[in-house]
TIGULO-681622 format. One line per 3 residues: their letters; for each residue x, y, z of C-alpha. Coordinates in nm, 2 decimals, decimal comma, padded with zeros to 4 digits, m for minus. Layout:
BEGIN
A) X Y Z; ... $
//
This chain:
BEGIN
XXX) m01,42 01,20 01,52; m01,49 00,84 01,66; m01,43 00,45 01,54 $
XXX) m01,73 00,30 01,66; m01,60 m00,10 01,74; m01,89 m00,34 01,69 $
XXX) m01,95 m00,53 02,03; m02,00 m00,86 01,84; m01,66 m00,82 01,60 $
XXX) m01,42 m01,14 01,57; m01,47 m01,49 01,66; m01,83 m01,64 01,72 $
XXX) m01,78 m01,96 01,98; m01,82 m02,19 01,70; m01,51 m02,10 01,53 $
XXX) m01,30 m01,99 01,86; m01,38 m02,34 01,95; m01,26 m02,50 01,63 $
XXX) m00,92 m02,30 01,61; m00,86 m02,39 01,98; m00,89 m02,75 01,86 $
XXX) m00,66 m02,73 01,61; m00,37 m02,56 01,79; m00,38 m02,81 02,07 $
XXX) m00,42 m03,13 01,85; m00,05 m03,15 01,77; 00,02 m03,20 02,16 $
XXX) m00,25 m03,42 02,19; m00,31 m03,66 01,87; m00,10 m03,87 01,65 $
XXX) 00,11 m03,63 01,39; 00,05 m03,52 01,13; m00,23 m03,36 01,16 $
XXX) m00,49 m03,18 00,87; m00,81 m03,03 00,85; m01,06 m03,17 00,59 $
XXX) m01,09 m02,86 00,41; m01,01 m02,51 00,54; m01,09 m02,51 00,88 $
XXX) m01,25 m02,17 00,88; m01,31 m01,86 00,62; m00,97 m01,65 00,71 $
XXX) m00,65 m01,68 00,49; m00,48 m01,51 00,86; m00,55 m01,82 01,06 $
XXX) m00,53 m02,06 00,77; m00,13 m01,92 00,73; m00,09 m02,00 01,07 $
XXX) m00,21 m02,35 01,09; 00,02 m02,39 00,82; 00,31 m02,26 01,00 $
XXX) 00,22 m02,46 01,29; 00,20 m02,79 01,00; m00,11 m02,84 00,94 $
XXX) m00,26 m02,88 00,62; m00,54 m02,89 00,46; m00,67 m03,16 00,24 $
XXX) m00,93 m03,11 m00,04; m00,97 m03,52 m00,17; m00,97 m03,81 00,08 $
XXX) m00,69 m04,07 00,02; m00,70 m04,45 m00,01; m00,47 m04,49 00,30 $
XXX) m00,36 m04,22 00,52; m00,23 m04,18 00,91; m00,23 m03,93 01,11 $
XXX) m00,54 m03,69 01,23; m00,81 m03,48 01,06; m01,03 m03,21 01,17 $
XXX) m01,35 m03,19 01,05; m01,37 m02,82 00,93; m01,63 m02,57 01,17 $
XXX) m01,87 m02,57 00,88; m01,93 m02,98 00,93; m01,89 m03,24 00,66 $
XXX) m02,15 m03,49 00,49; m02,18 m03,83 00,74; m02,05 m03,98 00,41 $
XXX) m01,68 m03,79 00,41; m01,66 m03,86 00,77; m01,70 m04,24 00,80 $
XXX) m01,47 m04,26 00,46; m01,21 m04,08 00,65; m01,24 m04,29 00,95 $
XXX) m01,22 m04,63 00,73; m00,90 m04,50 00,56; m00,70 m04,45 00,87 $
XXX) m00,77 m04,13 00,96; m00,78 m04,08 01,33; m01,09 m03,78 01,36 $
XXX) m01,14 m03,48 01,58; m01,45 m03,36 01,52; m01,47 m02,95 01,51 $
XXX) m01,79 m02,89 01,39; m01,96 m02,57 01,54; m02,24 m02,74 01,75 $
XXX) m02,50 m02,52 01,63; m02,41 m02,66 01,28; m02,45 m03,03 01,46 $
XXX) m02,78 m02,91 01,59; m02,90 m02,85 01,23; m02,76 m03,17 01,12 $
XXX) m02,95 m03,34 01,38; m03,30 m03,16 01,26; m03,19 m03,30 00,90 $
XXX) m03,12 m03,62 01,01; m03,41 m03,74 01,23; m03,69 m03,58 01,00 $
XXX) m03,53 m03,73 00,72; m03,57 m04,06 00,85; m03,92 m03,97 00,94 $
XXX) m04,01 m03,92 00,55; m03,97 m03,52 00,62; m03,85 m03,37 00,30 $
XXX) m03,55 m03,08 00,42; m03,55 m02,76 00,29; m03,26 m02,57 00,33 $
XXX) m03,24 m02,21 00,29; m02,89 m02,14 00,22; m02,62 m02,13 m00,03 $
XXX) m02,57 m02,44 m00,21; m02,15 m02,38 m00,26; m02,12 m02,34 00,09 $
XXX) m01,97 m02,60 00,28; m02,20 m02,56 00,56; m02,46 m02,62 00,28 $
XXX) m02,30 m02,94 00,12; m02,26 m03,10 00,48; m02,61 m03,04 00,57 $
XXX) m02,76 m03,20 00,25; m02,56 m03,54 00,34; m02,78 m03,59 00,65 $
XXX) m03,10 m03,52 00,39; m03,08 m03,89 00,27; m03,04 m03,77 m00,09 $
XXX) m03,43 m03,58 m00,01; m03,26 m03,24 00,09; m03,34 m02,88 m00,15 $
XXX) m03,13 m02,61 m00,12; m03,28 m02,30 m00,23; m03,12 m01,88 m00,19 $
XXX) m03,45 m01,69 m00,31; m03,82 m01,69 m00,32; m03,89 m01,81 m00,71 $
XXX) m03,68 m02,11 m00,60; m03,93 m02,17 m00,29; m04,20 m02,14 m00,57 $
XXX) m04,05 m02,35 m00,81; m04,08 m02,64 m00,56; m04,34 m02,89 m00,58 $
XXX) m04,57 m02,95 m00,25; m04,46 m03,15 00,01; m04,66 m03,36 00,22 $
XXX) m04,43 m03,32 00,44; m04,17 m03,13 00,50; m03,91 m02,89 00,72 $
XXX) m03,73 m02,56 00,63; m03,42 m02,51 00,80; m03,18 m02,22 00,77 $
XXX) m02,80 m02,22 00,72; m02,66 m02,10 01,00; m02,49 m01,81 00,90 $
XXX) m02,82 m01,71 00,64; m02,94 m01,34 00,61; m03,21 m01,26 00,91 $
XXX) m03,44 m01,07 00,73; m03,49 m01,32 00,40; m03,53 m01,59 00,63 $
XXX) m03,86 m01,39 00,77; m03,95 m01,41 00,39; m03,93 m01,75 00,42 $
XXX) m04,13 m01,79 00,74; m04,39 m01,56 00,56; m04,38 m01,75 00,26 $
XXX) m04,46 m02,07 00,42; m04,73 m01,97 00,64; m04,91 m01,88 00,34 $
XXX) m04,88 m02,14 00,10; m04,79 m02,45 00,31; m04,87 m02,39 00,68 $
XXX) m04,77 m02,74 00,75; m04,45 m02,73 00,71; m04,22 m02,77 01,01 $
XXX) m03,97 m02,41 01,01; m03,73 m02,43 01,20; m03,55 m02,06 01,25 $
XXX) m03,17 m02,22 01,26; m02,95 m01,90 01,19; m02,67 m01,90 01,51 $
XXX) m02,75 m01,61 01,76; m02,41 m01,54 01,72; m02,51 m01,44 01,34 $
XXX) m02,86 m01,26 01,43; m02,70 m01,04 01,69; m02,37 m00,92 01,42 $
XXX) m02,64 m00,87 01,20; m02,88 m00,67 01,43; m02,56 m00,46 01,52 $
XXX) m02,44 m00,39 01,22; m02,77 m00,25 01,08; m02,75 00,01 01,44 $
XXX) m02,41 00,10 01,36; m02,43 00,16 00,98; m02,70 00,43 01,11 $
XXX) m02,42 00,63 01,34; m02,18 00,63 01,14; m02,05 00,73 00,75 $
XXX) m01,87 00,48 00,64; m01,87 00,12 00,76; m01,56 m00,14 00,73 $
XXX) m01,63 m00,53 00,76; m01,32 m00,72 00,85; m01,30 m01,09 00,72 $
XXX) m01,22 m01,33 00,42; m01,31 m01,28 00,11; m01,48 m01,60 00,10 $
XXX) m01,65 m01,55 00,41; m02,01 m01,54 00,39; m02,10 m01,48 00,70 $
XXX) m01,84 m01,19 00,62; m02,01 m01,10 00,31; m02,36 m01,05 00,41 $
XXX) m02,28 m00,82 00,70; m02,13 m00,60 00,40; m02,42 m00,67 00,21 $
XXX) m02,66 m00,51 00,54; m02,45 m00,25 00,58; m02,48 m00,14 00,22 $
XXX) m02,87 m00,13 00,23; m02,88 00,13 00,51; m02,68 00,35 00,20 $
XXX) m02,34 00,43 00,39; m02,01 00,36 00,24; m01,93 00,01 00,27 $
XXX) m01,60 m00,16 00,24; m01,51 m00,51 00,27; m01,14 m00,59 00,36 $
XXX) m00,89 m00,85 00,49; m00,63 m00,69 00,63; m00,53 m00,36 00,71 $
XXX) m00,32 m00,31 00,39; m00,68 m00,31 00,18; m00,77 00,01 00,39 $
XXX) m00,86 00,25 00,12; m00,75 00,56 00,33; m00,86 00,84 00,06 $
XXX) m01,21 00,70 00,06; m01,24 00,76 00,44; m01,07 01,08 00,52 $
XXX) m01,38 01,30 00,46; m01,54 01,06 00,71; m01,62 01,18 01,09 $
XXX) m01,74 00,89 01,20; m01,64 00,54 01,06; m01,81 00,15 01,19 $
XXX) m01,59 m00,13 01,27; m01,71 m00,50 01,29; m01,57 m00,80 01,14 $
XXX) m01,67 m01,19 01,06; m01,70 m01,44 01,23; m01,43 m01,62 01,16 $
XXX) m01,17 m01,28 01,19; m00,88 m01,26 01,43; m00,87 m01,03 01,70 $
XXX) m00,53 m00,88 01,63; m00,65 m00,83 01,26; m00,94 m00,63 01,40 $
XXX) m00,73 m00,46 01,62; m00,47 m00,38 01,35; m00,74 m00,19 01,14 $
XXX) m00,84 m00,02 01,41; m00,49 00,10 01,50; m00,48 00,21 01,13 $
XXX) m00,78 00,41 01,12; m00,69 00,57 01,46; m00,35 00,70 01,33 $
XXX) m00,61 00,84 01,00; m00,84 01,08 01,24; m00,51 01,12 01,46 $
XXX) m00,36 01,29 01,14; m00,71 01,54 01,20; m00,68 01,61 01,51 $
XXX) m00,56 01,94 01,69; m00,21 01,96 01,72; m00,17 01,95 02,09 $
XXX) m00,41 01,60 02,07; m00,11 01,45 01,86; 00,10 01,52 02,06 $
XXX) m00,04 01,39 02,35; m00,15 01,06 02,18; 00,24 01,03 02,07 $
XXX) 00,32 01,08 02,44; 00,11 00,85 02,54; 00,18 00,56 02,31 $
XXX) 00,57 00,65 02,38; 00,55 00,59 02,76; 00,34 00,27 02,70 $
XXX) 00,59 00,11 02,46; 00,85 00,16 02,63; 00,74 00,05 02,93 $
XXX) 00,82 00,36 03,12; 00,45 00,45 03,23; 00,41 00,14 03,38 $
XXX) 00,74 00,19 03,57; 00,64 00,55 03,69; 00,28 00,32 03,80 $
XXX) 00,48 00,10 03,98; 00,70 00,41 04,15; 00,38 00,57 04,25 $
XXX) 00,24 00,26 04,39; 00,59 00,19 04,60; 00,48 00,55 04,80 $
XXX) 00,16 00,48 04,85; 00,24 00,15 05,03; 00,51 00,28 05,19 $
XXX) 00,28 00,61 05,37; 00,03 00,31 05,43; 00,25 00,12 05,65 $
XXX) 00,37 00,45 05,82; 00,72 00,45 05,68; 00,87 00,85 05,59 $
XXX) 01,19 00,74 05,40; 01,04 00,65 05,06; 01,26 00,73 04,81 $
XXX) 01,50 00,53 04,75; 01,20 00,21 04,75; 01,02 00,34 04,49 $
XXX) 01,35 00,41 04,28; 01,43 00,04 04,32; 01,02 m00,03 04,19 $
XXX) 01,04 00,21 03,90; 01,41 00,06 03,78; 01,30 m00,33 03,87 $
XXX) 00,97 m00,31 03,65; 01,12 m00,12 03,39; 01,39 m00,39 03,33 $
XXX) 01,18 m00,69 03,40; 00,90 m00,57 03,19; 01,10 m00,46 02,85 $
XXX) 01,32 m00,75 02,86; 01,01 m01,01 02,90; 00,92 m00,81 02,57 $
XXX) 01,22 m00,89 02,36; 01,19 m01,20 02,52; 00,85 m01,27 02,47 $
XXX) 00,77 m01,07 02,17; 00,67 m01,36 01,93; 00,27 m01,31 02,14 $
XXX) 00,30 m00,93 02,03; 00,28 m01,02 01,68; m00,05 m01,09 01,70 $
XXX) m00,16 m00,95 02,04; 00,00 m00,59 01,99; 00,18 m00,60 01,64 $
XXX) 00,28 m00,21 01,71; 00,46 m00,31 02,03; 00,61 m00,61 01,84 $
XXX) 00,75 m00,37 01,55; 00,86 m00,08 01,83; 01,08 m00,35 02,01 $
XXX) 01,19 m00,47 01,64; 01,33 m00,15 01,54; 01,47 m00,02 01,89 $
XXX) 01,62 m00,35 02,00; 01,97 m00,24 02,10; 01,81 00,10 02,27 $
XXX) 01,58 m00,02 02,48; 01,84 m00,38 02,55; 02,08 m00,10 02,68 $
XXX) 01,78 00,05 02,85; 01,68 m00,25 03,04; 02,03 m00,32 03,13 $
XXX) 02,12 00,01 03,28; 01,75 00,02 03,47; 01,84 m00,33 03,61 $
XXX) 02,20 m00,29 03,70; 02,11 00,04 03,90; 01,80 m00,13 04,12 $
XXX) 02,08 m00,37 04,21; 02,31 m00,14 04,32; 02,05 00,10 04,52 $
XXX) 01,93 m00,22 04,68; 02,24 m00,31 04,77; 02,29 00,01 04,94 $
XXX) 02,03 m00,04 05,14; 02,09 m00,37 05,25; 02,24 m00,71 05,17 $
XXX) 01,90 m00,88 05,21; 01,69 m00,64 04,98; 01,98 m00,71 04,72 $
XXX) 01,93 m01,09 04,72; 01,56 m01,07 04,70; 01,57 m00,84 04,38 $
XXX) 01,87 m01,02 04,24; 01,70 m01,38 04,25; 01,38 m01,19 04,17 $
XXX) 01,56 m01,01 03,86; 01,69 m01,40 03,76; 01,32 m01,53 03,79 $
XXX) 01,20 m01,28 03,54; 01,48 m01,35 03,30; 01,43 m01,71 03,30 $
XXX) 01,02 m01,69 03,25; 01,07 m01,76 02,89; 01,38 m01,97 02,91 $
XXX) 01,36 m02,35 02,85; 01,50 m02,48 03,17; 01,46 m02,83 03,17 $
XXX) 01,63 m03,06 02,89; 01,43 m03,22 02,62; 01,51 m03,57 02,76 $
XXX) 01,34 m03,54 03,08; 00,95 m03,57 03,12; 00,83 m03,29 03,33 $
XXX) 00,46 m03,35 03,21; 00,57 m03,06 02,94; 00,63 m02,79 03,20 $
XXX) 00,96 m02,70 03,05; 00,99 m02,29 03,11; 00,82 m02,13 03,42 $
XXX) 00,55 m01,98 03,14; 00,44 m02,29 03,08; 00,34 m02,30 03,42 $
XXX) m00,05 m02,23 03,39; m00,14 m01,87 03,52; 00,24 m01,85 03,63 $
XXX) 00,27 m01,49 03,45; 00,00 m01,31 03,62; 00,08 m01,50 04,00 $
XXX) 00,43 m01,40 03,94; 00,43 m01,03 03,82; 00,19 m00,97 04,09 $
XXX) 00,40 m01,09 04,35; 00,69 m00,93 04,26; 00,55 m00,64 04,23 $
XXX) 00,44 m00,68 04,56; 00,75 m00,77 04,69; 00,93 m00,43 04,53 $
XXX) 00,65 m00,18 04,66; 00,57 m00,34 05,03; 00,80 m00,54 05,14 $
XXX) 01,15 m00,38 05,06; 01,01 m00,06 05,25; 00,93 m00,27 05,55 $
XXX) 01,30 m00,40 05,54; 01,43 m00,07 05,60; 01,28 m00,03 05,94 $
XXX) 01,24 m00,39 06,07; 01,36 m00,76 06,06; 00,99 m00,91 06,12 $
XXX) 00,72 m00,87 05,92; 00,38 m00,70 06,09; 00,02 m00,74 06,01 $
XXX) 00,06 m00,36 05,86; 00,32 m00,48 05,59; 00,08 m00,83 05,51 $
XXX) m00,24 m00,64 05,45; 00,02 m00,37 05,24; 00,13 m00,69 05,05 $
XXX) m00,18 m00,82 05,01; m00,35 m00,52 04,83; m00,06 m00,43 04,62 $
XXX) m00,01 m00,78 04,49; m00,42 m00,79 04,39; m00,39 m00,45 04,21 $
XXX) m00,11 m00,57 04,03; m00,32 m00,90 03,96; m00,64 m00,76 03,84 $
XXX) m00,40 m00,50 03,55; m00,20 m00,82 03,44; m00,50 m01,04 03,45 $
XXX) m00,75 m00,75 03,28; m00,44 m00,74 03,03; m00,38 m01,07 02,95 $
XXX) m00,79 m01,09 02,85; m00,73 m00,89 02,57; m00,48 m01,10 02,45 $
XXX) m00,62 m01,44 02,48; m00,61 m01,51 02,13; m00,25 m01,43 02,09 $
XXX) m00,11 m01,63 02,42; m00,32 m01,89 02,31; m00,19 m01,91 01,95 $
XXX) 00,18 m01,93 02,13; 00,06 m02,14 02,39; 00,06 m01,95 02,67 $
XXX) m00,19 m02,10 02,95; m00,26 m01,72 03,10; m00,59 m01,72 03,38 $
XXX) m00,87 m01,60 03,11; m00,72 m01,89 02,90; m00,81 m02,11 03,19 $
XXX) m01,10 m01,96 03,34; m01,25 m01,82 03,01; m01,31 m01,43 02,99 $
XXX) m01,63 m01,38 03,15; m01,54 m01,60 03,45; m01,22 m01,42 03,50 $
XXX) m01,37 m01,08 03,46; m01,62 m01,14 03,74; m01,32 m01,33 03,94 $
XXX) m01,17 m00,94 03,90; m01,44 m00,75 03,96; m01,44 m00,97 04,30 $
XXX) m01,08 m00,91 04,35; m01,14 m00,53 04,32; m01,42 m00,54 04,56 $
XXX) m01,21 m00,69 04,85; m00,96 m00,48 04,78; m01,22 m00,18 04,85 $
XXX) m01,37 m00,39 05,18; m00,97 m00,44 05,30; m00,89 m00,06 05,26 $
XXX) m01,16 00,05 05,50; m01,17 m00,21 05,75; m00,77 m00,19 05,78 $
XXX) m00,83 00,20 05,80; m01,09 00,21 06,05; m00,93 m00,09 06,30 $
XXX) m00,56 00,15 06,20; m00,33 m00,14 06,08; m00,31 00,10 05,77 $
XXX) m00,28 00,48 05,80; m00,61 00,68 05,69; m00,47 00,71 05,39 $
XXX) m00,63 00,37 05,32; m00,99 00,57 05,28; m00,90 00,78 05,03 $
XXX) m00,72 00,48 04,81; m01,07 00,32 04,83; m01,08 00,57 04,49 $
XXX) m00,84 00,33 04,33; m01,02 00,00 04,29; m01,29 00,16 04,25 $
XXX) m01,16 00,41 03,93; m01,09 00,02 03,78; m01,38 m00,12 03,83 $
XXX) m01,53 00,15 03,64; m01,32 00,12 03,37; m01,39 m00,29 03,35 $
XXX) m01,73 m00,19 03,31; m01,67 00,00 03,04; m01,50 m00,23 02,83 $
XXX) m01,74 m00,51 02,90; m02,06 m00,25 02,79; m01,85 m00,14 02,51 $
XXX) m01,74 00,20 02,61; m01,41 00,17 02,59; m01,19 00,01 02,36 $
XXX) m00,88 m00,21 02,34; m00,62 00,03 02,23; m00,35 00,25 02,35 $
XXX) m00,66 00,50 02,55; m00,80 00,22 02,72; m00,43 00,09 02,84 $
XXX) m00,30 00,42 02,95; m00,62 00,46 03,11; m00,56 00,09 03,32 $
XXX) m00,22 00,20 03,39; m00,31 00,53 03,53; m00,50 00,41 03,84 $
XXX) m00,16 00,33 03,99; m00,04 00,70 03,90; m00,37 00,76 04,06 $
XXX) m00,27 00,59 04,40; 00,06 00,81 04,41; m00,08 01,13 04,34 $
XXX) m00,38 01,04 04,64; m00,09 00,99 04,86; 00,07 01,35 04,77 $
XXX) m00,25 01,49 04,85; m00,27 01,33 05,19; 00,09 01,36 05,25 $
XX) 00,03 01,77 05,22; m00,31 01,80 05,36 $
//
């Protein structure tokens, strides 16, 4: 039984764009702020702009103030320059593959070109593209309309962007025959081609196919309309609530894409659905190792053991025996800090993780007790084992709890840096080092005041390991963090940049292991953690080629390569 995730689900750049714009124009532009129609095709994001105030507004006013977004699908040049003369400050969000068509429009217009445009007339898209036609613009959706026309002496046939591939070929056909002169110009987004390409492959895999996206999507609706012509089951939804489990429970195999214009965590909230539907199929002993699993990640106790097992490997890396009580103090410091930055923080796991977000919901005074008692007891051990490893985690431990805290007053201007998280890439920089500190350092304590080159390098690779899971991590939850206004390192970087900047990471990680191995600043134990960076690296290539999904598999999986180090180090240890 498998959910086959389409590589090409959720936002297309055109839209990611246009959302981005929106959530930072409040910070940026004179309030209040609307969008000249709905922004995108999702009721999701729509409701969130809304809670965020902004509205959208259907009819231009006499007199307004304030800012306007020109909706993704672009606006006649008409609506644009009446908005500007009524007061309207203007933030253009226009998809610039929509301007590119606009453009066409516009200069063959001028050049006596008559435009045809092959797309639906009620789309917005549509109406914005016929205001740069100088009133000489045709919009036609089938072949009898392309026949109805009169002959042109000259003219262009454009495409809507989001238009159905294989009628657009008609089109070209069409032409070619009857009016070879005409200028075609094959306009349809990549972005569009390639969900439609994919969704045709999938359809063929699988026996029952699910399109995510609005209702009055039609980008949205003709990938249901593909799918259907291939003969599976096909079912259009919004949300996961429209899941129409019944219908799919004889199915073994089922397709997941969505529209353009869908959410991530929507996506991901369907999938979780339909994961729990062929969990309820499974073997018995494969439920209850998925519960297990899922219970140890949402509670952050997996993570905890990963930090634990990390602790020994850096500690039989820098030669030290006495372990134990170091990588008690790791697996009780990242278990506090890491479920109380969830209650904390929990407002991103609404969207980025809405299971995690309704776990810490229900369980709130559990795993607050939880945190407390794990925290409390890290102090005392450290404590025990020295007055300076019990400052270090103490300050450490406040550090944490104030990463969400607004620590600077509302009357001072701090250029908006308010909370550390607003500090951009802060999260990942500072879970990393403290992780580092916990597992390398604190060991190194124990058996001398100075630090040697042995405890650096130690440092040094634990910190990155630690980096390239919270950074890996925080890719999958761009969309969220962004929506909350988190400035995370793919947020900054983008998420191809920042998964080559880890697949870098990763690799000096590897080149560190054996060169501190072979010169012996490390023990020989380095060699065999090579496996380590390596194991990751695998699975980043994986989720980049589509092999592995975001879900609770694919995070178990990141968080076992830590696990991975400690059990290595047993083997070593013994042999």
């Amino acid at each position: 039984m498998k959910i086959l995730l389409a590589k090409t689900a959720g936002f297309c750049m055109g839209v990611r764009r246009a959302v981005e714009m929106a959530l930072d124009a409040p910070h940026k532009y004179e309030n209040p702020i609307y969008t000249y129609g709905p922004l995108i095709h999702n009721p999701h994001i729509l409701n969130l702009l809304k809670e965020k105030g902004i509205s959208a507004i259907d009819d231009i006013p006499n007199h307004g103030s304030g800012t306007v977004l020109i909706r993704a699908h672009g606006v006649p040049p008409q609506s644009k320059e009446k908005l500007k003369k009524t007061g309207f400050t203007i933030i253009d969000a226009t998809c610039p593959r929509v301007i590119k068509v606009q453009t066409i429009i516009k200069k063959h217009a001028e050049r006596g070109y008559t435009p045809i445009i092959i797309g639906n007339k009620d789309h917005p898209e549509v109406t914005g593209l016929l205001g740069y036609s100088n009133g000489k613009g045709y919009v036609i959706d089938n072949i009898n309309g392309l026949n109805s026309l009169p002959a042109f002496e000259k003219a262009i046939i454009v495409a809507q962007t989001t238009q159905d591939m294989e009628f657009f070929e008609e089109v070209k056909k069409w032409a070619n025959k009857k009016f070879p002169h005409y200028k075609i110009f094959n306009t349809i987004c990549d972005s569009t081609a390639k969900r439609q390409a994919e969704v045709k492959r999938l359809a063929k895999s699988v026996d029952a196919v699910i399109v995510v996206g609005g209702n009055n999507s039609g980008n949205t609706r003709r990938l249901v309309e593909i799918a259907r012509k291939t003969g599976k089951s096909s079912y259009h939804i919004e949300s996961e609530n429209e899941l129409d489990l019944k219908a799919l429970a004889s199915a073994k195999n089922i397709g997941l894409t969505a529209g353009a214009s869908t959410p991530n965590w929507i996506t991901k909230r369907v999938y979780r659905t339909l994961e729990s539907l062929f969990l309820k199929k499974e073997q018995e002993w494969r439920r209850t190792f998925f519960s297990i699993q899922r219970s140890l990640l949402l509670t952050n106790i997996y993570v905890s053991l990963g930090a634990g097992c990390l602790c020994y490997a850096c500690t039989m890396l820098q030669g030290i025996n006495r372990y134990f009580p170091h990588v008690f103090i790791s697996i009780l410091y990242v278990l506090s800090m890491h479920i109380l930055n969830n209650l904390i923080g929990s407002k991103a796991d609404q969207y980025n993780d809405p299971a995690r977000a309704a776990f810490y919901r229900k369980h709130k005074g559990f795993l607050v007790a939880l945190a407390s008692i794990a925290g409390s007891a890290g102090l005392i051990a450290a404590y025990l084992i020295g007055i300076t490893p019990f400052w270090i985690l103490f300050f450490m431990s406040l550090l944490g709890l104030s990463y969400n805290i607004r620590l600077v007053p509302e009357n001072l201007s701090m250029g908006g840096y308010r909370r550390i998280r607003d500090i951009p890439g802060s999260k990942t920089v500072l879970i990393a080092a403290a992780w580092g500190i916990v597992t390398s350092l604190f060991p190194a304590f124990l058996v001398s005041d100075s630090i040697n080159v042995s405890t650096v390098i130690v440092f040094f690779l634990s910190a990155c390991m630690v980096f390239v899971r919270t950074a890996f991590f925080d890719t999958l939850d761009m969309q969220g963090d962004r929506i909350v206004g988190k400035a995370t390192i793919p947020i900054l970087l983008g998420e191809k940049r920042t998964m080559r900047f880890l697949k870098i990471i990763l690799t000096v990680i590897l080149v560190i292991l054996l060169l501190s191995s072979v010169f012996q600043f490390i023990s020989t134990l380095g060699f065999l953690l090579t496996i380590c960076p390596v194991f990751m690296f695998v699975i980043l290539l994986a989720y980049e080629r589509g092999y592995m999904l975001p879900g609770i598999r694919l995070e178990f999986l990141v968080e076992t390569h830590f696990i991975l180090a400690g059990v290595i180090t047993i083997i070593w240890s013994v042999v």
